[in-house]
PAKE-472025 format. One record per atom (N, C-alpha, C, O): residue in three letters; x, y, z. Coordinates in steps of 0.1 Angstrom, whole numbers, plus 5000, padded with zeros to 4 digits. Example, Ala and Ser with C-alpha at 12.3 -4.5 7.8 and 13.67 -1.06 7.14 Angstrom:
BEGIN
ala513249435078/ala512349555078/ala513249675078/ala514249675085/ser512849785071/ser513749895071/ser512950005079/ser513450115080/
% end
This chain:
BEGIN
unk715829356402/unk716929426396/unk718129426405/unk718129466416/unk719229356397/unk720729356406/unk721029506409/unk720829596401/unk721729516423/unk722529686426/unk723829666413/unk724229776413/unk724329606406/unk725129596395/unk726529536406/unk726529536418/unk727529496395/unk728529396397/unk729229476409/unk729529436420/unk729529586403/unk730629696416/unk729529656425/unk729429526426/unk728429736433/unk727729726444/unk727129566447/unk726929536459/unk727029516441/unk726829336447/unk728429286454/unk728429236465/unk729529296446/unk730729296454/unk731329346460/unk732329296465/unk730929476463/unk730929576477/unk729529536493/unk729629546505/unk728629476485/unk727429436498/unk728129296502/unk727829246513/unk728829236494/unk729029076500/unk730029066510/unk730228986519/unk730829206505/unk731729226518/unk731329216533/unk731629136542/unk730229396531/unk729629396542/unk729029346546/unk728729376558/unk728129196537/unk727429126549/unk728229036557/unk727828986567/unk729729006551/unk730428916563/unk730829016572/unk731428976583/unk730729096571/unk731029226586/unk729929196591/unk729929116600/unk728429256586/unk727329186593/unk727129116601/unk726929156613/unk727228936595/unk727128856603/unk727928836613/unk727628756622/unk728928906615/unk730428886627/unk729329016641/unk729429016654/unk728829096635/unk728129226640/unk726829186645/unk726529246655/unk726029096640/unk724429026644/unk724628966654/unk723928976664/unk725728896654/unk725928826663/unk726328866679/unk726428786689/unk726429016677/unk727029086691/unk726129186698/unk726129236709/unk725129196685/unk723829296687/unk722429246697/unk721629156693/unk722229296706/unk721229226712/unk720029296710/unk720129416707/unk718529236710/unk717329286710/unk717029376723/unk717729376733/unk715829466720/unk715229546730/unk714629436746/unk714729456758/unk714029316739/unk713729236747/unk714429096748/unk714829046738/unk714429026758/unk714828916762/unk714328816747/unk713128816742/unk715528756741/unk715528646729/unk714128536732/unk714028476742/unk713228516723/unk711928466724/unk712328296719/unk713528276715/unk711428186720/unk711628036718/unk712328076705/unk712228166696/unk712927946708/unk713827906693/unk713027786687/unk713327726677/unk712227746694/unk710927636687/unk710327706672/unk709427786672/unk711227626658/unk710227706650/unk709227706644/unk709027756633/unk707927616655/unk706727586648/unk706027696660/unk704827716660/unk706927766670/unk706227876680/unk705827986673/unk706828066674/unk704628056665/unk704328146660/unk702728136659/unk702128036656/unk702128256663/unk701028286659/unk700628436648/unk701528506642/unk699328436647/unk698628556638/unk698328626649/unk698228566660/unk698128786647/unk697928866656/unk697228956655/unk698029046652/unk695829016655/unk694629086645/unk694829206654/unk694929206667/unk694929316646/unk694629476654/unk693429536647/unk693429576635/unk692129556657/unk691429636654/unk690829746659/unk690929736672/unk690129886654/unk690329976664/unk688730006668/unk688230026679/unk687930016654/unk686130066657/unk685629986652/unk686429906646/unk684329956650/unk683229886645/unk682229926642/unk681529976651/unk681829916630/unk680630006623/unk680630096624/unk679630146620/unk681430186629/unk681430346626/unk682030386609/unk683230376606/unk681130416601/unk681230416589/unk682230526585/unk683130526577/unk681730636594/unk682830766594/unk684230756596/unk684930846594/unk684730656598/unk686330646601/unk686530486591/unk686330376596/unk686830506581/unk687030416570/unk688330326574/unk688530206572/unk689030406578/unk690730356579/unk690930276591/unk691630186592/unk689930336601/unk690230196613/unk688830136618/unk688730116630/unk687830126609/unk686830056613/unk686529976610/unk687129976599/unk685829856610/unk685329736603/unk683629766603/unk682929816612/unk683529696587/unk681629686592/unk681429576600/unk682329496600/unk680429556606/unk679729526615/unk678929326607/unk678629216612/unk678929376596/unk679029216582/unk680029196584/unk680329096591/unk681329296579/unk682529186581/unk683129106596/unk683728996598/unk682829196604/unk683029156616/unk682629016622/unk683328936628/unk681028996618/unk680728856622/unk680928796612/unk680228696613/unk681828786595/unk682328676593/unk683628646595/unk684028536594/unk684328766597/unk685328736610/unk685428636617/unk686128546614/unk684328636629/unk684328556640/unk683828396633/unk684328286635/unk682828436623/unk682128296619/unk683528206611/unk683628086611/unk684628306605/unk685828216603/unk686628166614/unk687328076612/unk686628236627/unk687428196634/unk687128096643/unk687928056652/unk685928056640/unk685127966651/unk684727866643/unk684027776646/unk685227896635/unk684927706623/unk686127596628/unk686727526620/unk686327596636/unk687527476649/unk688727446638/unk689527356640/unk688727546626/unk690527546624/unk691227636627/unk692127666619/unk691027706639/unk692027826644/unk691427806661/unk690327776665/unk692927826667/unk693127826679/unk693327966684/unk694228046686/unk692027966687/unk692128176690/unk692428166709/unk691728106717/unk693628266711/unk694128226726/unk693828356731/unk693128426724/unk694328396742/unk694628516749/unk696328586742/unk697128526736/unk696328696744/unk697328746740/unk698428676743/unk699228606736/unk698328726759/unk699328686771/unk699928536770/unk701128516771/unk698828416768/unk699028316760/unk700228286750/unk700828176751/unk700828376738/unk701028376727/unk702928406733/unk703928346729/unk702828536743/unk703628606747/unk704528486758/unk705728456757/unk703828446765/unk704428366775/unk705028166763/unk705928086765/unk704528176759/unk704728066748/unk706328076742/unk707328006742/unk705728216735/unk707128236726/unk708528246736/unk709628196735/unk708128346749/unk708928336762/unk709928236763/unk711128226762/unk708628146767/unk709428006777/unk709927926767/unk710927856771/unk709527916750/unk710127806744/unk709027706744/unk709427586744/unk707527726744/unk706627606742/unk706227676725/unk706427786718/unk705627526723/unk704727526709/unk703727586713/unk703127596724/unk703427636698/unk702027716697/unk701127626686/unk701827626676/unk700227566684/unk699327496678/unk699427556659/unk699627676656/unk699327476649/unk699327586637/unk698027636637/unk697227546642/unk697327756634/unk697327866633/unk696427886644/unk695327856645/unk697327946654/unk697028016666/unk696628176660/unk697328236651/unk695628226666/unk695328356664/unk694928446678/unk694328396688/unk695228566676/unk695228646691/unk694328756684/unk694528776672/unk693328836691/unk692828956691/unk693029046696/unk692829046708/unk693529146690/unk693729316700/unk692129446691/unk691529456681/unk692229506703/unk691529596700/unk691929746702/unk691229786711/unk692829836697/unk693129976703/unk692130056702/unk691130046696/unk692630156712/unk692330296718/unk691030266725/unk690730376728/unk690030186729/unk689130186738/unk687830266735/unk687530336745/unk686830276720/unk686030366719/unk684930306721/unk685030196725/unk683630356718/unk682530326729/unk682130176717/unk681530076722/unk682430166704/unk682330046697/unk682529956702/unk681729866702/unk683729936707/unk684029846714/unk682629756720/unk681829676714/unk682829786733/unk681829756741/unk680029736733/unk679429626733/unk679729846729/unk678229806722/unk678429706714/unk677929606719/unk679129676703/unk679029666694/unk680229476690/unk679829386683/unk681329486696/unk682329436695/unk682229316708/unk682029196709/unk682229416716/unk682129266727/unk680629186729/unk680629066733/unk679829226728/unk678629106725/unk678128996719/unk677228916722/unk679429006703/unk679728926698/unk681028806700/unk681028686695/unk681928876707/unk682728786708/unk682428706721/unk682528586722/unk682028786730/unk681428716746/unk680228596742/unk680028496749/unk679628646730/unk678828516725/unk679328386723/unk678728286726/unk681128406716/unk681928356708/unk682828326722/unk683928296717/unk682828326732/unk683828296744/unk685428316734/unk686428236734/unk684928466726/unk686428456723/unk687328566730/unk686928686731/unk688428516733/unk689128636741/unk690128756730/unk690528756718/unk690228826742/unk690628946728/unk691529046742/unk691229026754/unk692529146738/unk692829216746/unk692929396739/unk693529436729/unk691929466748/unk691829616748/unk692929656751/unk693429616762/unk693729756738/unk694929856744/unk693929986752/unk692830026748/unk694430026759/unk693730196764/unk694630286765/unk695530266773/unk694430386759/unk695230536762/unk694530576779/unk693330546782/unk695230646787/unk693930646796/unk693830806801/unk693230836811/unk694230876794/unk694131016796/unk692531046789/unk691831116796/unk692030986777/unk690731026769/unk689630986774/unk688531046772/unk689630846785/unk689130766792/unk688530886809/unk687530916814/unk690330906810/unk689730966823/unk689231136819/unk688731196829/unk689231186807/unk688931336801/unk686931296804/unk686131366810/unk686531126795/unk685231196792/unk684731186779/unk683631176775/unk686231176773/unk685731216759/unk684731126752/unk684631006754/unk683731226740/unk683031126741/unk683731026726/unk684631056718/unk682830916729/unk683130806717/unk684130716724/unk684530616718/unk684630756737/unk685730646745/unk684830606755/unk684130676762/unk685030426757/unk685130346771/unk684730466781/unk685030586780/unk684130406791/unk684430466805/unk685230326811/unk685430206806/unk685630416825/unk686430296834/unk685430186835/unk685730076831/unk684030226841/unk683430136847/unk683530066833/unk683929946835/unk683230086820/unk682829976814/unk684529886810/unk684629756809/unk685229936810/unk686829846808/unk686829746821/unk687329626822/unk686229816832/unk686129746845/unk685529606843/unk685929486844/unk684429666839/unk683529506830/unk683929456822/unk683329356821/unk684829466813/unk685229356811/unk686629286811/unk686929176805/unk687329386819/unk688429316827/unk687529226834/unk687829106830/unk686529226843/unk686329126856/unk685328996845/unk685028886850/unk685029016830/unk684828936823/unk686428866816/unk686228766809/unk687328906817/unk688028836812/unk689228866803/unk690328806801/unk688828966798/unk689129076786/unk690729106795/unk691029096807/unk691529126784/unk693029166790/unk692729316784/unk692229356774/unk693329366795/unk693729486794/unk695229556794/unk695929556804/unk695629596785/unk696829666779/unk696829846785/unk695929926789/unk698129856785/unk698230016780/unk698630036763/unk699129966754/unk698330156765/unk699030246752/unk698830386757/unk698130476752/unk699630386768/unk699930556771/unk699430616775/unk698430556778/unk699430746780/unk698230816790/unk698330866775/unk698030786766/unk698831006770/unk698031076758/unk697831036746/unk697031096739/unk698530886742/unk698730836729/unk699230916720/unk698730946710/unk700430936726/unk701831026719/unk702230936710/unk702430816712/unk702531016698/unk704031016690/unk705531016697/unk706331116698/unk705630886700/unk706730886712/unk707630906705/unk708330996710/unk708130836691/unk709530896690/unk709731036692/unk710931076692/unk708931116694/unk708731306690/unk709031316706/unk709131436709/unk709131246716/unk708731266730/unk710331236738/unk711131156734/unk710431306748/unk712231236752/unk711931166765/unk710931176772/unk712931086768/unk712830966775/unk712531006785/unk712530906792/unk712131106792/unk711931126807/unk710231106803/unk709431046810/unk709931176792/unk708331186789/unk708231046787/unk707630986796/unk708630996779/unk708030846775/unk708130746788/unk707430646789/unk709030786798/unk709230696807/unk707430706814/unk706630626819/unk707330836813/unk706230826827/unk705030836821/unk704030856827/unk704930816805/unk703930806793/unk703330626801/unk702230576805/unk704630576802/unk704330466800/unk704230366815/unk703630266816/unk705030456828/unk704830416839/unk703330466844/unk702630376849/unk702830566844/unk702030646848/unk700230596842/unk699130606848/unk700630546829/unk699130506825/unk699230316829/unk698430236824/unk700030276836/unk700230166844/unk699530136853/unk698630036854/unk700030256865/unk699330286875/unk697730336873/unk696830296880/unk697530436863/unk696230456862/unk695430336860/unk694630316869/unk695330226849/unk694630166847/unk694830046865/unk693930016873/unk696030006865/unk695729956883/unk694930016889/unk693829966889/unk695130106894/unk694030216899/unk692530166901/unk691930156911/unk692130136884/unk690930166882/unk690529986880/unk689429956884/unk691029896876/unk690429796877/unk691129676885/unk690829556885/unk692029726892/unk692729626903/unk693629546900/unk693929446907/unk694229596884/unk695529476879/unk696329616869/unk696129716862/unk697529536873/unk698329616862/unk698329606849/unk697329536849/unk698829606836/unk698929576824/unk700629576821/unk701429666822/unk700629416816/unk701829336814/unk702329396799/unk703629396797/unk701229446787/unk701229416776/unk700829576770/unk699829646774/unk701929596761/unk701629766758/unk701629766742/unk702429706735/unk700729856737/unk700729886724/unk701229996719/unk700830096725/unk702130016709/unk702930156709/unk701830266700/unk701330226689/unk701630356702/unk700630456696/unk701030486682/unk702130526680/unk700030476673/unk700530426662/unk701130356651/unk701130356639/unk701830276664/unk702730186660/unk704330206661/unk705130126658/unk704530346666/unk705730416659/unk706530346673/unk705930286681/unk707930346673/unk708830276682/unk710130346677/unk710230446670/unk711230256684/unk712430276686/unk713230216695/unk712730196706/unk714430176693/unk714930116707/unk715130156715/unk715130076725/unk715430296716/unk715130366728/unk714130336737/unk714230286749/unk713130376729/unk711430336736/unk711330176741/unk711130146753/unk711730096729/unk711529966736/unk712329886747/unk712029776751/unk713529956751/unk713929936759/unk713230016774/unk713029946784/unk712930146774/unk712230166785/unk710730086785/unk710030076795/unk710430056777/unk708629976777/unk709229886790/unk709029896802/unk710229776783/unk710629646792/unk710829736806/unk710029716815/unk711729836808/unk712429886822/unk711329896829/unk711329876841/unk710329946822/unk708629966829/unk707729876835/unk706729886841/unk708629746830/unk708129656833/unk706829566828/unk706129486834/unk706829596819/unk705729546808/unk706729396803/unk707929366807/unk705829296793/unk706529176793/unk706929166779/unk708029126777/unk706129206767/unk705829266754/unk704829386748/unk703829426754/unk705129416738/unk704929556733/unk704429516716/unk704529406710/unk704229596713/unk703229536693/unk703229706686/unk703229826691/unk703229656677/unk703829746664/unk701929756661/unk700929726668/unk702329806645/unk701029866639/unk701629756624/unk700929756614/unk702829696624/unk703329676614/unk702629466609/unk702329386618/unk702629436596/unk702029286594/unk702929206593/unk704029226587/unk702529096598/unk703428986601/unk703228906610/unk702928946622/unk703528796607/unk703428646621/unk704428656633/unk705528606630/unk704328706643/unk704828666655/unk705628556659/unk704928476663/unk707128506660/unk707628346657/unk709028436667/unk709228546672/unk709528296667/unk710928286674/unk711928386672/unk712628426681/unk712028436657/unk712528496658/unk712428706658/unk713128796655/unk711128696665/unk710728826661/unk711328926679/unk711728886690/unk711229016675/unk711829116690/unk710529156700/unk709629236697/unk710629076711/unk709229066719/unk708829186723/unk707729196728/unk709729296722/unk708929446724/unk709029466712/unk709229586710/unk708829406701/unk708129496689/unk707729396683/unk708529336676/unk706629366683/unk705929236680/unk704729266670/unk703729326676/unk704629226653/unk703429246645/unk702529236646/unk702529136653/unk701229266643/unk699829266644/unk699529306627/unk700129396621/unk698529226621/unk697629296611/unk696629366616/unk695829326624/unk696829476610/unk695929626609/unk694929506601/unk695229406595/unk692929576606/unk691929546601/unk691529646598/unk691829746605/unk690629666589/unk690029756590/unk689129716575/unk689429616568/unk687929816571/unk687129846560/unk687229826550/unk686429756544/unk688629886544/unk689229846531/unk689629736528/unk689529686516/unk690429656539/unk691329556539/unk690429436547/unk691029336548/unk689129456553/unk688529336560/unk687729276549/unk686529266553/unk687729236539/unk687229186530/unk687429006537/unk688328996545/unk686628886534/unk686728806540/unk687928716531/unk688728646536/unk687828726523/unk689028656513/unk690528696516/unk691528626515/unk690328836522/unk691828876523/unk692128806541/unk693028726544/unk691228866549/unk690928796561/unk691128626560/unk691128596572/unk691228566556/unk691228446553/unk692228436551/unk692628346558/unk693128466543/unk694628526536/unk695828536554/unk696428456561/unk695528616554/unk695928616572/unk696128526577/unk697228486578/unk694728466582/unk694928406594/unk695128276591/unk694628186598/unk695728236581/unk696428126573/unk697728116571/unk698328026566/unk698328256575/unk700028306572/unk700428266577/unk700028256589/unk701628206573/unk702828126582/unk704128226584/unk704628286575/unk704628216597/unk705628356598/unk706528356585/unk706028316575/unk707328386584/unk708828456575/unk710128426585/unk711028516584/unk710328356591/unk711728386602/unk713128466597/unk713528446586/unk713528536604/unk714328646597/unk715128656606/unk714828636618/unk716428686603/unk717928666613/unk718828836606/unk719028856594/unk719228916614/unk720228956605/unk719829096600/unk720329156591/unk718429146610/unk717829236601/unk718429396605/unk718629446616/unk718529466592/unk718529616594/unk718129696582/unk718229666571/unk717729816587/unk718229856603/unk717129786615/unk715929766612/unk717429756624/unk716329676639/unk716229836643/unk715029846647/unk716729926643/unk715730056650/unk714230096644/unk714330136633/unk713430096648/unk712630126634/unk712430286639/unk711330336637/unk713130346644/unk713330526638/unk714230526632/unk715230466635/unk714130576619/unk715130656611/unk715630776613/unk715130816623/unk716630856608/unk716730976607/unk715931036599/unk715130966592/unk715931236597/unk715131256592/unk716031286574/unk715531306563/unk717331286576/unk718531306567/unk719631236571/unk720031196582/unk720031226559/unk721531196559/unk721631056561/unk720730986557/unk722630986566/unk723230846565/unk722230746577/unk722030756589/unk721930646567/unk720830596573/unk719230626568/unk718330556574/unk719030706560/unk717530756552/unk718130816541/unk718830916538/unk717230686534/unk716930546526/unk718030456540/unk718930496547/unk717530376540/unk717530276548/unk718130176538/unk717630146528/unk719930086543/unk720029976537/unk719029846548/unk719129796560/unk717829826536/unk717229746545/unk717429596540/unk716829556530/unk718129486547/unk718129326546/unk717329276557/unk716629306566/unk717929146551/unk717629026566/unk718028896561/unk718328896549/unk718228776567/unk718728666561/unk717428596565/unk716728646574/unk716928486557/unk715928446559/unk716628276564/unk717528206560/unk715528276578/unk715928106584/unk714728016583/unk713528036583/unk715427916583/unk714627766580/unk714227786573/unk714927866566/unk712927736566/unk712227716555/unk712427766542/unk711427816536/unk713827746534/unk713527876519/unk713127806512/unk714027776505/unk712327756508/unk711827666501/unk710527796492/unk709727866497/unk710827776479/unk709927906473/unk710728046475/unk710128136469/unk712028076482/unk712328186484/unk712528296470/unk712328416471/unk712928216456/unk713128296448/unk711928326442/unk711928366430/unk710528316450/unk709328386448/unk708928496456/unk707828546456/unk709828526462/unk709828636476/unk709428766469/unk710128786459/unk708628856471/unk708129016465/unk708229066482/unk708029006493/unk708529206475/unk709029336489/unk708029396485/unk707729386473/unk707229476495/unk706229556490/unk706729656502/unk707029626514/unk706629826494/unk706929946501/unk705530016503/unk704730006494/unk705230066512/unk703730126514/unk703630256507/unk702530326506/unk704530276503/unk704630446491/unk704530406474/unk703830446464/unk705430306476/unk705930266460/unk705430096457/unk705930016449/unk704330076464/unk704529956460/unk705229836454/unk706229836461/unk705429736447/unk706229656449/unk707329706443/unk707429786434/unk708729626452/unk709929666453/unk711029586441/unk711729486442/unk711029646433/unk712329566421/unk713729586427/unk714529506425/unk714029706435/unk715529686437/unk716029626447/unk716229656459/unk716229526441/unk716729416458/unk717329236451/unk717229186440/unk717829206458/unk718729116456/unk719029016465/unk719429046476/unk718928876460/unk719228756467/unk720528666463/unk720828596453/unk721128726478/unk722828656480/unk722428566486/unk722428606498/unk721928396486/unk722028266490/unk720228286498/unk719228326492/unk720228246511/unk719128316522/unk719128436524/unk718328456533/unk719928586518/unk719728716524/unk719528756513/unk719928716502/unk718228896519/unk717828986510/unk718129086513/unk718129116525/unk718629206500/unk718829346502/unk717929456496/unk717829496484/unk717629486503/unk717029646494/unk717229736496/unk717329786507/unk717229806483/unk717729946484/unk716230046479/unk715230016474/unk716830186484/unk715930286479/unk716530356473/unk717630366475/unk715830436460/unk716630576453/unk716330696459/unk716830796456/unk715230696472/unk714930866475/unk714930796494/unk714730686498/unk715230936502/unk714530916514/unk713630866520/unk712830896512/unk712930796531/unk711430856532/unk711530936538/unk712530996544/unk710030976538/unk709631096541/unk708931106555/unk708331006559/unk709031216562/unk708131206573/unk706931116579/unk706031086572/unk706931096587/unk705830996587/unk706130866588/unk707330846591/unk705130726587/unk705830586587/unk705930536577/unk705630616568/unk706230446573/unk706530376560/unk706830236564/unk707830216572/unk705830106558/unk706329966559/unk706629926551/unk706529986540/unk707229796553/unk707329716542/unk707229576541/unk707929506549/unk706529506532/unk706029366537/unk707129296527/unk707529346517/unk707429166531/unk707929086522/unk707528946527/unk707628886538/unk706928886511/unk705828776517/unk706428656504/unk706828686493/unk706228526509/unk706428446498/unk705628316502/unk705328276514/unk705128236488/unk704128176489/unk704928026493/unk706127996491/unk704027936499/unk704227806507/unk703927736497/unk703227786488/unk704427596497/unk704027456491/unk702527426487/unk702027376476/unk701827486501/unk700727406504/unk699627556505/unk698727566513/unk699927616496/unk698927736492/unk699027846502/unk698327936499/unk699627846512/unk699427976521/unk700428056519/unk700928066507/unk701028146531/unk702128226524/unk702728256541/unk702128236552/unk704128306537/unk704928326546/unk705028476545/unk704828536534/unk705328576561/unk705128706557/unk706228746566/unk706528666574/unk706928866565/unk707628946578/unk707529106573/unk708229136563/unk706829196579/unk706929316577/unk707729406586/unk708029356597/unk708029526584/unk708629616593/unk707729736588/unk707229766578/unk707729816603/unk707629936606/unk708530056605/unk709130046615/unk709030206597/unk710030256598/unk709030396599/unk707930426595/unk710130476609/unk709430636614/unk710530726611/unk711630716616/unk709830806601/unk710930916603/unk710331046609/unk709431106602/unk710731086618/unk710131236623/unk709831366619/unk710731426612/unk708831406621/unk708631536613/unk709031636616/unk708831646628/unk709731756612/unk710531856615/unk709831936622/unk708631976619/unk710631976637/unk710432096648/unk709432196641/unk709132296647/
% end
């Protein structure tokens, strides 16, 4: 559905302000390869077979056909760090490269998760909170066992000492959220962690600018989408796995995705306000290289599902909202199908904070 003739001739304006303005705006992190066959898939998972937590667990079936698809020698499953230093320097990434993460560090992990993939010599990298780690609590890692499998291979991440809601946190907190569980995990297995996951996913450029100051190399969202040249190396997508959504058909769907390259996007903070100018979100982006199929492009909102109000001026897409969001996060995927049966994806992450 068109914004109508007045507001389509009022946006065409502003996107030649836009583009004069993209071009002056810099990312949180250092500009990643401009190679655009550099993109991988990036899997986030959190428990395994724990039946009780539906939303971030996988069964323990889907899991090993998981692995049994990813070890059939048409996917190049790497190390994270691999993926990160690639997009970095400007090298190619193989087509479909796939990376494994695992958050928060719970005792699944280990029983249940790593025996299988250590079978599978496939690498994978643990985010850890390390405040729950060093508490005790139960259903988390101990050191000694992250120990083991750091000295097996396993990359080790942070995500914070408490696994705060950082936008809710002010920068002196988040600074030492994120220096502090640095040092702890050094501490305990004799290496620092280069690579940070933001808790929950939630971000901001605020935050992603102190991640980098902290010295970390990249940082990952909670949000879906391919990883490519053009994405912001402190806020880098991962597909959420889990119970509902690890079905092997959809899994398959994935790790077959070809990125979305996107130039031009806003808003790039992904905090919102909680009112006023700026929430509803004018959200675009210009899409690069490939449009081929573009006028098959669907927006999908995580509240309202698929998105009718939006509009395609040449390669840029606009969408609009009629209400706020609301507290809490809110994504939004916009995916369009390839030649050759797969599909192209770019999602975003957006937070708006919940009132004092």
């Amino acid at each position: 559905m068109a914004f109508g003739e007045t507001g389509a001739s009022a946006l065409r304006r502003a996107l030649a302000a836009l583009a004069v303005a993209a071009s002056t705006i810099g990312i949180a992190g250092p500009a990643l390869s401009q190679d655009p066959e550099a993109a991988a898939v990036i899997l986030m998972y959190h428990r395994f077979g724990e039946a009780d937590y539906p939303s971030t667990s996988v069964d323990m079936d889907q899991f090993e056909a998981h692995i049994a698809e990813l070890t059939n020698g048409d996917f190049n499953v790497v190390p994270l760090s691999d993926i990160v230093s690639a997009l970095r320097d400007g090298r190619d990434l193989p087509d479909r490269t796939v990376a494994i993460t695992v958050d928060d560090a719970y005792t699944s992990v280990f029983e249940r998760a790593w025996p299988l993939l250590k079978r599978e010599n496939l690498p994978f990298t643990l985010f850890v909170a390390t405040e729950p780690v060093d508490r005790g609590i139960p259903g988390y890692m101990t050191w000694d066992q992250i120990k083991e499998l750091h000295d097996a291979g396993v990359t080790i991440g942070s995500q914070a000492v408490t696994h705060p809601h950082m936008p809710t946190r002010s920068a002196a907190r988040n600074r030492l959220e994120l220096v502090d569980s640095a040092q702890r995990i050094a501490s305990r297995i004799g290496q620092a962690p280069t690579l940070f996951a933001y808790p929950y996913g939630e971000a901001s450029t605020e935050i992603m600018k102190l991640t980098a100051e902290a010295g970390y190399q990249a940082a990952f969202g909670q949000h879906s989408g391919v990883a490519n040249a053009t994405s912001d190396r402190f806020y880098l997508p991962r597909f959420p796995i889990n119970v509902n959504y690890g079905g092997i058909d959809r899994f398959r769907r994935l790790i077959n995705t070809r990125p979305l390259r996107v130039s031009g996007l806003t808003p790039k903070d992904p905090l919102l306000p909680a009112e006023g100018p700026g929430n509803p979100p004018a959200f675009g982006f210009s899409v690069d290289g490939d449009t081929d199929g573009l006028g098959a492009l669907n927006c999908y909102h995580s509240d309202t599902s698929r998105i009718t109000q939006f509009e395609r001026l040449g390669n840029r897409i606009e969408v609009r909202f009629d209400a706020p969001f609301a507290a809490g996060r809110t994504r939004i995927n916009c995916t369009m199908p390839t030649r050759d049966g797969r599909w192209r994806w770019f999602g975003m992450q957006y937070y708006v904070a919940p009132p004092n």
